[in-house]
C-alpha positions in Angstrom: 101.1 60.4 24.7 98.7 62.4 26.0 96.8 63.2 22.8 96.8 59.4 22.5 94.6 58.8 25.7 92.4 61.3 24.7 91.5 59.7 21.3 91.5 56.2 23.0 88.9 58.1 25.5 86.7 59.7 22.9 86.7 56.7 21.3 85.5 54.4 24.4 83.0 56.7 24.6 81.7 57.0 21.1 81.6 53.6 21.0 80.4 52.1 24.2 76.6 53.2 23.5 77.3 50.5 20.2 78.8 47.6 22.5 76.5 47.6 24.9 73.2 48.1 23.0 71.5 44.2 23.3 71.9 42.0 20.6 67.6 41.1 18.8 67.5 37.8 20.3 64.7 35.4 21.2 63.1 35.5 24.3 62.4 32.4 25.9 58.9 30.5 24.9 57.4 30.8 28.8 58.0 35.1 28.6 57.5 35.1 24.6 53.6 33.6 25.4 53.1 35.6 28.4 53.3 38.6 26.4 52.1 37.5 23.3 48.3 37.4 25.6 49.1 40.3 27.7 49.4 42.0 23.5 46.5 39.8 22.5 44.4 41.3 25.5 45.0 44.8 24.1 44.6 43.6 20.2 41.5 42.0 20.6 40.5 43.0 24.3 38.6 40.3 26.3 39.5 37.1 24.9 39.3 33.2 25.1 40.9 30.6 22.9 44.6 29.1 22.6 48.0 30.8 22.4 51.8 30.0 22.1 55.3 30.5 21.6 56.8 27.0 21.6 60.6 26.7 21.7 60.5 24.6 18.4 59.8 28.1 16.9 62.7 29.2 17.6 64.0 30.5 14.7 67.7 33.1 14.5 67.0 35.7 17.0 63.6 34.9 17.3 60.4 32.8 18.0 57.3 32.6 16.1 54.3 32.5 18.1 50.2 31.5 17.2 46.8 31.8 18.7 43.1 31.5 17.7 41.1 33.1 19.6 37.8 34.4 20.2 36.5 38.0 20.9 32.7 38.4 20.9 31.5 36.6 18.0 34.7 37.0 15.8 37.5 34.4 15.8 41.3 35.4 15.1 43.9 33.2 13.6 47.3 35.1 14.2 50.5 34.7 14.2 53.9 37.1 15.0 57.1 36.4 15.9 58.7 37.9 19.1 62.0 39.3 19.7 63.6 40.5 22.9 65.0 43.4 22.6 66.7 46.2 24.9 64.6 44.1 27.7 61.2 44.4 26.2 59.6 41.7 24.1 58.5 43.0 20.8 56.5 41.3 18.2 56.4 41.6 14.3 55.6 40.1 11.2 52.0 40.0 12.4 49.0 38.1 10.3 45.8 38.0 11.0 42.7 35.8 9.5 39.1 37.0 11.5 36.0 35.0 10.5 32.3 34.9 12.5 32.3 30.9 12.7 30.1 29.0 10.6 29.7 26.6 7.6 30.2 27.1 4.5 28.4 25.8 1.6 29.9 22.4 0.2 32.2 23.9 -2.6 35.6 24.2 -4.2 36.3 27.5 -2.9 39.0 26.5 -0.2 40.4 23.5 -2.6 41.4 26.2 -5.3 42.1 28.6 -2.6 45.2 26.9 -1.8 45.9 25.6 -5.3 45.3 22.3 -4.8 43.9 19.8 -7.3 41.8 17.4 -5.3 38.5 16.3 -6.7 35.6 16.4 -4.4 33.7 19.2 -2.5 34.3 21.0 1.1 32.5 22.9 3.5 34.6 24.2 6.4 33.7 26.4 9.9 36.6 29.0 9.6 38.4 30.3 6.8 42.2 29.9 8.6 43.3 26.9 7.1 44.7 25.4 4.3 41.9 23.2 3.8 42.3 21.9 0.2 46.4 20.9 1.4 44.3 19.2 4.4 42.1 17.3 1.6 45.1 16.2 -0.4 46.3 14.4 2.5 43.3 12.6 3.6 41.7 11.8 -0.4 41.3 8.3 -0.4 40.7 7.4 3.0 38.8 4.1 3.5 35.3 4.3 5.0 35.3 3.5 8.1 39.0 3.9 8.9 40.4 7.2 10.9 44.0 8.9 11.1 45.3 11.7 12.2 46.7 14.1 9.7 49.1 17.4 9.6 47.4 20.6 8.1 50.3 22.5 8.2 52.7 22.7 4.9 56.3 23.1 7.0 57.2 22.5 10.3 55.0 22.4 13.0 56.5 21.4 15.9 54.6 23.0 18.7 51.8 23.7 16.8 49.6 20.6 16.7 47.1 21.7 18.3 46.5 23.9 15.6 47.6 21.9 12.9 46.7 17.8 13.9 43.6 17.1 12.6 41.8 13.8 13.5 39.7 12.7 10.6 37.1 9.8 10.1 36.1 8.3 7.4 32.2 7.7 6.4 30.6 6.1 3.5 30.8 9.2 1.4 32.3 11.6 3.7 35.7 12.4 5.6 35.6 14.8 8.7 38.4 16.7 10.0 38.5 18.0 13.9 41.1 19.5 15.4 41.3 20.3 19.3 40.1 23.9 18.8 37.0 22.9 17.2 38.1 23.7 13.5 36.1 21.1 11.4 36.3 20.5 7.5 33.7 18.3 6.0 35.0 16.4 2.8 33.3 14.9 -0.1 35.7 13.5 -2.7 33.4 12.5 -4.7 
C-alpha cells in the first residue's frame, strides 16, 4: 500500500507541471489589439495609421490581427495572428508589405500580379492589395454609377476598413478609395 501512494505521488508530481500548463487560446480582440500596437510601436517605432484584432478573426486558438501603418515615409501592411499563452500574448505568422506611397504608372503589373485576367490598365498608390481581384469586381461599371466593393478574396469580417473600397465610375475611368486612403485608378479599356 505504501509503495502505491508513493507511485500515485510521483506521478501527481510528474504530471502536474503538464495539467496545469495553459492551453494556446485566443486572447480577447480589446487585449489582442492593445498589444498588437504596443508590438507595432517596437516593430516600426513611432507610428500612425489603423490597427486591429476583431473578434470575427477569431479563428481555433487564435485571432488574426491587421494594420497599415505609417513610419516616417514608409507605409506597412501587416498582419499576425495572436495567441495567449502562459498569460502573455504572443504573435506569429507575421507578413509584412512596406511601400514609400505613390503612383504607379498605368500598367498591367498588379492585374497579372494577382493572376487575374481583366482587360484594361491600373495605376495604384501602395503595392498591398490585390488590385487586379479589386478590378475584376468592379469591370463593367457604368459611368457615372458608384458601389462599394470587397478587395479581400475570403472573409473579411472586421476588416472593411481595409478591404471596402468605394469606387466611382467616370467616362473612361473607375476609382477605388478606401478609408485609409488606398486608391486604384482603373482603365478597362
Amino acid at each position: 500500500m505504501r509503495a502505491s501512494i508513493l507511485i500515485a505521488a510521483v506521478a501527481v508530481t510528474l504530471l502536474s507541471p503538464i495539467a496545469s500548463a495553459s492551453p494556446v487560446r485566443a486572447p480577447a480582440p480589446a487585449a489582442a489589439t492593445a498589444a498588437f500596437e504596443h508590438w507595432l510601436h517596437e516593430r516600426y517605432g513611432s507610428i500612425t495609421g489603423y490597427w486591429t484584432c476583431p473578434r470575427a478573426q477569431i479563428i481555433t486558438g487564435r485571432i488574426d490581427c491587421l494594420a497599415e501603418v505609417r513610419a516616417g515615409r514608409t507605409w506597412h501592411q501587416t498582419s499576425a495572428s495572436a495567441r495567449r499563452l502562459g498569460g502573455r500574448i504572443t504573435f506569429s505568422h507575421v507578413d509584412d508589405v512596406a511601400w514609400i506611397r505613390h503612383w504607379w504608372p498605368y500598367s498591367r503589373r498588379f492585374i497579372i500580379r494577382s493572376h487575374q485576367d481583366v482587360p484594361g490598365v491600373i495605376s495604384v498608390n501602395s503595392p498591398a492589395y490585390d488590385w487586379g481581384f479589386l478590378a475584376r469586381e468592379i469591370h463593367g461599371l457604368a459611368p457615372g454609377h458608384t458601389i462599394r466593393a470587397d478587395a479581400y478574396d475570403g472573409y473579411g469580417a472586421g476588416w472593411f476598413r481595409f478591404y471596402l473600397f468605394t469606387c466611382a465610375a467616370r467616362t473612361e475611368l473607375i476609382t477605388c478609395t478606401n478609408k485609409l486612403g488606398d486608391v486604384m485608378r482603373y482603365r478597362p479599356q
